[in-house]
Every structure is written in C-alpha cells, then in structure tokens.
N, CA, C and O atoms as a GROMACS GRO file, in nm:
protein
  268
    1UNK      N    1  -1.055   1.885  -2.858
    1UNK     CA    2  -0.992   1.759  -2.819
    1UNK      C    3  -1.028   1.730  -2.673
    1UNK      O    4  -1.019   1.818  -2.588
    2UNK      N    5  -1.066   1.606  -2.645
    2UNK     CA    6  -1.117   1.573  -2.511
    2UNK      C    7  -0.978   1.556  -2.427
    2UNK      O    8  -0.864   1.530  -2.463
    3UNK      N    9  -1.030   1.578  -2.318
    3UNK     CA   10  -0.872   1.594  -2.195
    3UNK      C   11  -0.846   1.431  -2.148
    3UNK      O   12  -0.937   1.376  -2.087
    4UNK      N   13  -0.741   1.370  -2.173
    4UNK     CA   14  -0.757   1.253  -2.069
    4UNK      C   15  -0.745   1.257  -1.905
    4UNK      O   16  -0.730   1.344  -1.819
    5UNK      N   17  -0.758   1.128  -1.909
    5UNK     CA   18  -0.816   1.104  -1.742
    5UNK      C   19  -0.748   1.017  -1.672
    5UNK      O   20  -0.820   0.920  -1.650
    6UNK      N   21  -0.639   1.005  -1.625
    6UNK     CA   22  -0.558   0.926  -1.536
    6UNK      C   23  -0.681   0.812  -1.484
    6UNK      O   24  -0.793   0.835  -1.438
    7UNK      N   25  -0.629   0.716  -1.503
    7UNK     CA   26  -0.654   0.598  -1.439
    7UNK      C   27  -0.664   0.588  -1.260
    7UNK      O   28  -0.752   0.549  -1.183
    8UNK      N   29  -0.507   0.652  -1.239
    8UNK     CA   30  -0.515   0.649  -1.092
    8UNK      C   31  -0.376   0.783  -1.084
    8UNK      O   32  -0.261   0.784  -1.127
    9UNK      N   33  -0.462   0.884  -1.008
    9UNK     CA   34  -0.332   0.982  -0.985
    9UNK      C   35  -0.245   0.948  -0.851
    9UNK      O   36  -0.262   0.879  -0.751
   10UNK      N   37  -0.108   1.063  -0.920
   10UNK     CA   38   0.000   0.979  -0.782
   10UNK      C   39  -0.062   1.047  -0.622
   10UNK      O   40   0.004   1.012  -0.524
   11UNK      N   41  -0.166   1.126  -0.599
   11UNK     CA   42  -0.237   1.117  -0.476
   11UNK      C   43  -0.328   0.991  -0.426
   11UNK      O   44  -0.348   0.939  -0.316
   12UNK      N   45  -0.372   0.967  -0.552
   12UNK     CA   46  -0.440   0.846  -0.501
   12UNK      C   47  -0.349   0.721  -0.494
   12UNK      O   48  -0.378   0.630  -0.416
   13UNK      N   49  -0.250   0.716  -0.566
   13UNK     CA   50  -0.143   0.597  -0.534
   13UNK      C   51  -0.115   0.628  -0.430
   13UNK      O   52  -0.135   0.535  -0.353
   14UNK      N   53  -0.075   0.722  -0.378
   14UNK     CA   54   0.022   0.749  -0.253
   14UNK      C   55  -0.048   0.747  -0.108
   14UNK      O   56   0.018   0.743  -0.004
   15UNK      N   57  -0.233   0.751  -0.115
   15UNK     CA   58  -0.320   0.711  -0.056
   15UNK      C   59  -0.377   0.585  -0.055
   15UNK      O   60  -0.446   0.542   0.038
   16UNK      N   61  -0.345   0.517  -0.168
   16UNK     CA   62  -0.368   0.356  -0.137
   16UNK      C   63  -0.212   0.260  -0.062
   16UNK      O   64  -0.193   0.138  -0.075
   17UNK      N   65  -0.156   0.319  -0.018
   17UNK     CA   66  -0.007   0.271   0.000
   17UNK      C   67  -0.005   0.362   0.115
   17UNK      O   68   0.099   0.333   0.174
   18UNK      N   69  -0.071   0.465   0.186
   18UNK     CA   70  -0.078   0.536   0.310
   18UNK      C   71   0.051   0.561   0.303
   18UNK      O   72   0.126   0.470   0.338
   19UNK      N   73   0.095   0.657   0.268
   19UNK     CA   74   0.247   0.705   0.266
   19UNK      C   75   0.180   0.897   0.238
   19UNK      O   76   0.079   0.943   0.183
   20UNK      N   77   0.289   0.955   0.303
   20UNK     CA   78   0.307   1.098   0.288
   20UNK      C   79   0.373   1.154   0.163
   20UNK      O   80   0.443   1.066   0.113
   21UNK      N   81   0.376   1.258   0.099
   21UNK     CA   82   0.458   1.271  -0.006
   21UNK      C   83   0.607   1.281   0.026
   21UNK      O   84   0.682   1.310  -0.067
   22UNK      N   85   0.660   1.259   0.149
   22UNK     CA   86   0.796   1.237   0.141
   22UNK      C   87   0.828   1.111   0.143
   22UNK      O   88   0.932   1.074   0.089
   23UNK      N   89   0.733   1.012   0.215
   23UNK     CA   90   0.783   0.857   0.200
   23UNK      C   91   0.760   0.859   0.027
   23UNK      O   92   0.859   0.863  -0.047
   24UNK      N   93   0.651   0.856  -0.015
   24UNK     CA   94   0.662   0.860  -0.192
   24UNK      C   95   0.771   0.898  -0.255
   24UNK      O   96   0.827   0.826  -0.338
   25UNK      N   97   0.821   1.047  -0.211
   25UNK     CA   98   0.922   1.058  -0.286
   25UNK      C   99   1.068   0.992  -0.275
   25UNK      O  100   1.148   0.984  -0.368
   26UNK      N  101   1.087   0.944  -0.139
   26UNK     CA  102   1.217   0.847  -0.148
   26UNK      C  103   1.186   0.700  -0.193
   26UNK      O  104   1.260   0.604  -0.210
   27UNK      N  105   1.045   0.716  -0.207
   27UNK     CA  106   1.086   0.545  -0.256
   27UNK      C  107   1.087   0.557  -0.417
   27UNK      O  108   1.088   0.465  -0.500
   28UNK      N  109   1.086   0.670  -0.434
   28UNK     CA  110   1.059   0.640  -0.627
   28UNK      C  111   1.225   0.697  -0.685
   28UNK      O  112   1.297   0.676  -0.783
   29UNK      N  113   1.230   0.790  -0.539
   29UNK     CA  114   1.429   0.859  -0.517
   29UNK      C  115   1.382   0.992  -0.613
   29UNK      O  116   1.418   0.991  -0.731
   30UNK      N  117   1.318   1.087  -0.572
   30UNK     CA  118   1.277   1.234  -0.588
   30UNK      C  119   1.256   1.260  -0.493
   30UNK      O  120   1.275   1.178  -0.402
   31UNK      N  121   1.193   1.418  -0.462
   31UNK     CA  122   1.195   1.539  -0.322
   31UNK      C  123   1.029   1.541  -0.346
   31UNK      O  124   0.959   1.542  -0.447
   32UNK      N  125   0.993   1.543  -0.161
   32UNK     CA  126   0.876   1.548  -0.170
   32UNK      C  127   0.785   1.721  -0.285
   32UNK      O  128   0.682   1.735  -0.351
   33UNK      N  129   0.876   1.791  -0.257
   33UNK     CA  130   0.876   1.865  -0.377
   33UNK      C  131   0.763   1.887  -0.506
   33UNK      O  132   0.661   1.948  -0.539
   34UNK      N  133   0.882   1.770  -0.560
   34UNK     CA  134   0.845   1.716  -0.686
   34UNK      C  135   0.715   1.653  -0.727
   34UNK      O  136   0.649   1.661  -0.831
   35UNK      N  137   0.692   1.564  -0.575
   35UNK     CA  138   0.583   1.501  -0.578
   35UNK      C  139   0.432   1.586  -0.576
   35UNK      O  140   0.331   1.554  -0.638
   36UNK      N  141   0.451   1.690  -0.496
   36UNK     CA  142   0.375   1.785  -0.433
   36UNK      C  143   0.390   1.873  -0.606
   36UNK      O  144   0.314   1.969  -0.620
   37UNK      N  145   0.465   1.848  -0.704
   37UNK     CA  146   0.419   1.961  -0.837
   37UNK      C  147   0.349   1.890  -0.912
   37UNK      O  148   0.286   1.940  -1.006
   38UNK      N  149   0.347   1.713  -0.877
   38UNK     CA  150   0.293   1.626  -0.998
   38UNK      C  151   0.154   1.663  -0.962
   38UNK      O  152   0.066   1.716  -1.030
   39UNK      N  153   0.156   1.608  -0.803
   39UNK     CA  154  -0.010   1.624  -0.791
   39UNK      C  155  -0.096   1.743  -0.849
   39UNK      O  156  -0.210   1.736  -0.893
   40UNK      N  157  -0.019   1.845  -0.839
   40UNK     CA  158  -0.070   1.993  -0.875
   40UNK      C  159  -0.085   2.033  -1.039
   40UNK      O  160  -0.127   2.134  -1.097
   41UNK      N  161  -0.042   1.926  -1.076
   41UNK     CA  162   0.010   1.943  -1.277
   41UNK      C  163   0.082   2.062  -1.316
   41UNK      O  164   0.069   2.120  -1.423
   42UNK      N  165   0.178   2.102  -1.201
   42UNK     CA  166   0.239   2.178  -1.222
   42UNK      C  167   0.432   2.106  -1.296
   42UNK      O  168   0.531   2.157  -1.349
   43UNK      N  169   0.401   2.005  -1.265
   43UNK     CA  170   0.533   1.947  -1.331
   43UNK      C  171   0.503   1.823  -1.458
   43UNK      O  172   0.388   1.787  -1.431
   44UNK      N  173   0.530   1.774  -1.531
   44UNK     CA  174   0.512   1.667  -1.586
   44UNK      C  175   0.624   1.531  -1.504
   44UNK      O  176   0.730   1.564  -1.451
   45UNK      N  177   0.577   1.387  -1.507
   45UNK     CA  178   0.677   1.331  -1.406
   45UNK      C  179   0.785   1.281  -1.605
   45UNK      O  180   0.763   1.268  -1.726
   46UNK      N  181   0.904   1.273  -1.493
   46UNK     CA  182   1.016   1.206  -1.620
   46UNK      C  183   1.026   1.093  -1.650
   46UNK      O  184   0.998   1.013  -1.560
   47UNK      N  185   1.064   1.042  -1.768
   47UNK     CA  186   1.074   0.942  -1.826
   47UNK      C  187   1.142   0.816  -1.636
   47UNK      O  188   1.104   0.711  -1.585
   48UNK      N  189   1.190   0.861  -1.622
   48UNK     CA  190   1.302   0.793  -1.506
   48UNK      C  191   1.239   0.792  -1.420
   48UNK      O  192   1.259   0.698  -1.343
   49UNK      N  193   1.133   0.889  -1.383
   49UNK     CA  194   1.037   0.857  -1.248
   49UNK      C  195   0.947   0.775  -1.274
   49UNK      O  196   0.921   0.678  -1.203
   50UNK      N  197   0.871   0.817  -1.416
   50UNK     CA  198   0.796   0.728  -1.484
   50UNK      C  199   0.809   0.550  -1.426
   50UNK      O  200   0.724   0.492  -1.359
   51UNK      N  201   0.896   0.509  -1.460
   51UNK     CA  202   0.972   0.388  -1.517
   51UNK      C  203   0.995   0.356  -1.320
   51UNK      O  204   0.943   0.253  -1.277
   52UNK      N  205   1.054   0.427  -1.244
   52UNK     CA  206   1.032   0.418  -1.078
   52UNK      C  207   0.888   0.398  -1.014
   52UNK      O  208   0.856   0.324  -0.920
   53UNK      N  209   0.827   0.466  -1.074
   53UNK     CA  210   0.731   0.464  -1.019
   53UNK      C  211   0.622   0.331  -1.043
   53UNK      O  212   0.546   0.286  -0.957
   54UNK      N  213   0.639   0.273  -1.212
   54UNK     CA  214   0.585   0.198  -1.273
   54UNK      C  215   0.662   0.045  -1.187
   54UNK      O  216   0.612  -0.027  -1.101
   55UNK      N  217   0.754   0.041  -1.230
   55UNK     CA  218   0.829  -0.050  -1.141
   55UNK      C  219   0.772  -0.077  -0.994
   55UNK      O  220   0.703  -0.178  -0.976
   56UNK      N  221   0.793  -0.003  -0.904
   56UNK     CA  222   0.761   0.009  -0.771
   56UNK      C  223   0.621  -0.028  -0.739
   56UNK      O  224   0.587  -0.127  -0.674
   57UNK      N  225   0.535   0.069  -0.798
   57UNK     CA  226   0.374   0.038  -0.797
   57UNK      C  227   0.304  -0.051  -0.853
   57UNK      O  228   0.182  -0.062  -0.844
   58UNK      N  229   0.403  -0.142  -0.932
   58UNK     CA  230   0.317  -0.242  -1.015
   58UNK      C  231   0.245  -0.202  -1.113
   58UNK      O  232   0.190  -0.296  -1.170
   59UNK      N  233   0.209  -0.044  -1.180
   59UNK     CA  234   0.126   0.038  -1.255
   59UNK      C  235   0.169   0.044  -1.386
   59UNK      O  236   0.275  -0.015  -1.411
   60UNK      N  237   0.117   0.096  -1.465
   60UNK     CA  238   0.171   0.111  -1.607
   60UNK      C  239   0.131   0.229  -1.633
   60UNK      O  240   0.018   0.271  -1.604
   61UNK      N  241   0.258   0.320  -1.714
   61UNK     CA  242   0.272   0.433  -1.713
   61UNK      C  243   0.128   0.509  -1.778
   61UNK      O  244   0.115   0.631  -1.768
   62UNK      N  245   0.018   0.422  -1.848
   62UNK     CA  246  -0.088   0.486  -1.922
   62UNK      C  247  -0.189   0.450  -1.863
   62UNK      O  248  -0.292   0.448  -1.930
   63UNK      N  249  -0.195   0.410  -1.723
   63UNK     CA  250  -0.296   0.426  -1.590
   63UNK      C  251  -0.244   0.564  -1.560
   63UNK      O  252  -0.343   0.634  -1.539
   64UNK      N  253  -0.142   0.628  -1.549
   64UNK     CA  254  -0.115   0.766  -1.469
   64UNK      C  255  -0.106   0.875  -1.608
   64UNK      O  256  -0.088   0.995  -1.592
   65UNK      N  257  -0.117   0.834  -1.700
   65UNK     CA  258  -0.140   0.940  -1.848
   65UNK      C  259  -0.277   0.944  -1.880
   65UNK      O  260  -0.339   1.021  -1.953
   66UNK      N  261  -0.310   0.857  -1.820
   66UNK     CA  262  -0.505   0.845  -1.914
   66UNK      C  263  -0.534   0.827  -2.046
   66UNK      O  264  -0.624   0.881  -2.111
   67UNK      N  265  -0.429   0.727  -2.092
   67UNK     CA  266  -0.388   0.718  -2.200
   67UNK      C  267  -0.455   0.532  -2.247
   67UNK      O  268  -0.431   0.484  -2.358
   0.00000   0.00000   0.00000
C-alpha cells in the first residue's frame, strides 16, 4: 500500500505564518509539546485540533492527511 503525502505539513504551515511552535500551539489552544509530536509523527492530531486548526488556517483536514 502506497504511504500518503500531506499536502502541507503543520511545519510547513507554521513556516508559512512565521510563528514558533508555541505561537502555533496557542492559537489552535494545545502545548507547544504537542505540536513538536505532530511534526515528528509521533502523535496523530485530534479530531478537535483537526477542526482548530482547519478553521484557523483556512486548510482542509485532507491537505494535512494526504488524503
């Protein structure tokens, strides 16, 4: 099965918007943390950040799934 491919990852969002991963993470209302496990694919993001983040960025959640 082929791997998908994010459209745009949340490093590169968070680099087109020049923000640090702590400004990212209060504006979506998570810990820079969190942000710092997405980039790493060490976390999956949640339905609720999802939907924050989509909101906020103008993005749709299957630009950041590669879907």
């Amino acid at each position: 099965m082929a791997e998908t491919v994010p459209k745009i990852t949340i490093k590169e969002l968070r680099a087109r918007h020049k923000m640090t991963q702590e400004q990212f993470a209060k504006s979506v209302g998570t810990t820079a943390q969190t942000v710092s496990a997405w980039e790493k694919n060490q976390l999956s993001i949640s339905p609720k950040n999802m939907v924050a983040i989509c909101n906020k960025y103008h993005i749709q959640s299957s630009d950041l799934y590669g879907i």
